[in-house]
C-alpha positions as CSV (number, residue, x, y, z in Angstrom):
1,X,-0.1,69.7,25.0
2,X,0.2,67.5,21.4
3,X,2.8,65.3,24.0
4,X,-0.1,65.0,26.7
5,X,-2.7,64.0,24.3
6,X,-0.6,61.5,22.9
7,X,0.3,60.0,26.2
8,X,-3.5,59.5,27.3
9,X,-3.5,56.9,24.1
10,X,-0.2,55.3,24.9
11,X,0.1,51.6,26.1
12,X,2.5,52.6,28.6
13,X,0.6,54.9,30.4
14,X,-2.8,54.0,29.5
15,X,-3.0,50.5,31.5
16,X,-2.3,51.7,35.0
17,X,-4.5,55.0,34.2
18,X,-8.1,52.7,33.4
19,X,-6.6,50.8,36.5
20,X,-6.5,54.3,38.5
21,X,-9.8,55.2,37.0
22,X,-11.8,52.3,37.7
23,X,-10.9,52.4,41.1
24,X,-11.3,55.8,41.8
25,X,-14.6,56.4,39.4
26,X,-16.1,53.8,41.1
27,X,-15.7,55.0,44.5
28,X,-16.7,58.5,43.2
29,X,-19.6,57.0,41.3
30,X,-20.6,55.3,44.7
31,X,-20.8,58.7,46.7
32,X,-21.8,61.2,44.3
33,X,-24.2,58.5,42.3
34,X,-25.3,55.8,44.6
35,X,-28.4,57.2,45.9
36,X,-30.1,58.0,42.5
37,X,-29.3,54.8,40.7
38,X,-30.7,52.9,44.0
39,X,-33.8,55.1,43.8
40,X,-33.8,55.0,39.7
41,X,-33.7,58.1,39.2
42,X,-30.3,58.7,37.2
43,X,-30.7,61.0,34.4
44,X,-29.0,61.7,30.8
45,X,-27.2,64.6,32.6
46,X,-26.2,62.1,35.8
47,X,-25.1,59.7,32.7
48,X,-22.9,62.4,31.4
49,X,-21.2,63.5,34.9
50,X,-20.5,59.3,35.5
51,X,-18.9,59.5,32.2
52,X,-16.4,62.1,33.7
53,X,-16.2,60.4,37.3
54,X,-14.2,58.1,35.2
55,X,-12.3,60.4,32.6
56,X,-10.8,62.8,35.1
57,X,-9.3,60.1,37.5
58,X,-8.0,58.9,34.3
59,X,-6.6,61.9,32.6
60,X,-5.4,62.8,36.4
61,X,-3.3,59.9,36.7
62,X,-1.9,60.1,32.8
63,X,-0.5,63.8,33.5
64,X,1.0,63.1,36.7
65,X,2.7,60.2,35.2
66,X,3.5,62.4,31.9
67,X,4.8,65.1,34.0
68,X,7.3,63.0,35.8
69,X,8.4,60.6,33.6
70,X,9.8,60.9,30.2
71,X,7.3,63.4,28.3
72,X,10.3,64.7,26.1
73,X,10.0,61.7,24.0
74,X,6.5,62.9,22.3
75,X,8.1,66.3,21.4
């Protein structure tokens, strides 16, 4: 686990994964957002969830990337 959370802050991995998540979190954003931000109606909680539109695309693409590549190097 200390290998994976020390991968989600390394340069290496950490470029392609904000890549991966804006890509992703926006299309997400679009669909599951879209309609209350057009309307005005997005709320503190709707803030929250965007915030993890974008955080598990991220953390997705950092642990499949962890998992294949070299993770022995952070034990």
């Amino acid at each position: 686990m200390k290998g994976f959370l020390l991968a989600l802050i390394d340069p290496t991995y950490a470029k392609k994964g904000a890549q991966v998540a804006v890509v992703v979190g926006t299309l997400l954003f679009a669909i599951n957002h879209g309609t209350a931000l057009v309307k005005g109606k997005m709320s503190t909680g709707r803030w929250l969830s965007v915030l993890m539109t974008y955080a598990v695309p991220y953390a997705v693409n950092i642990h499949g990337r962890y998992s294949h590549c070299d993770h022995n190097r952070y034990r």
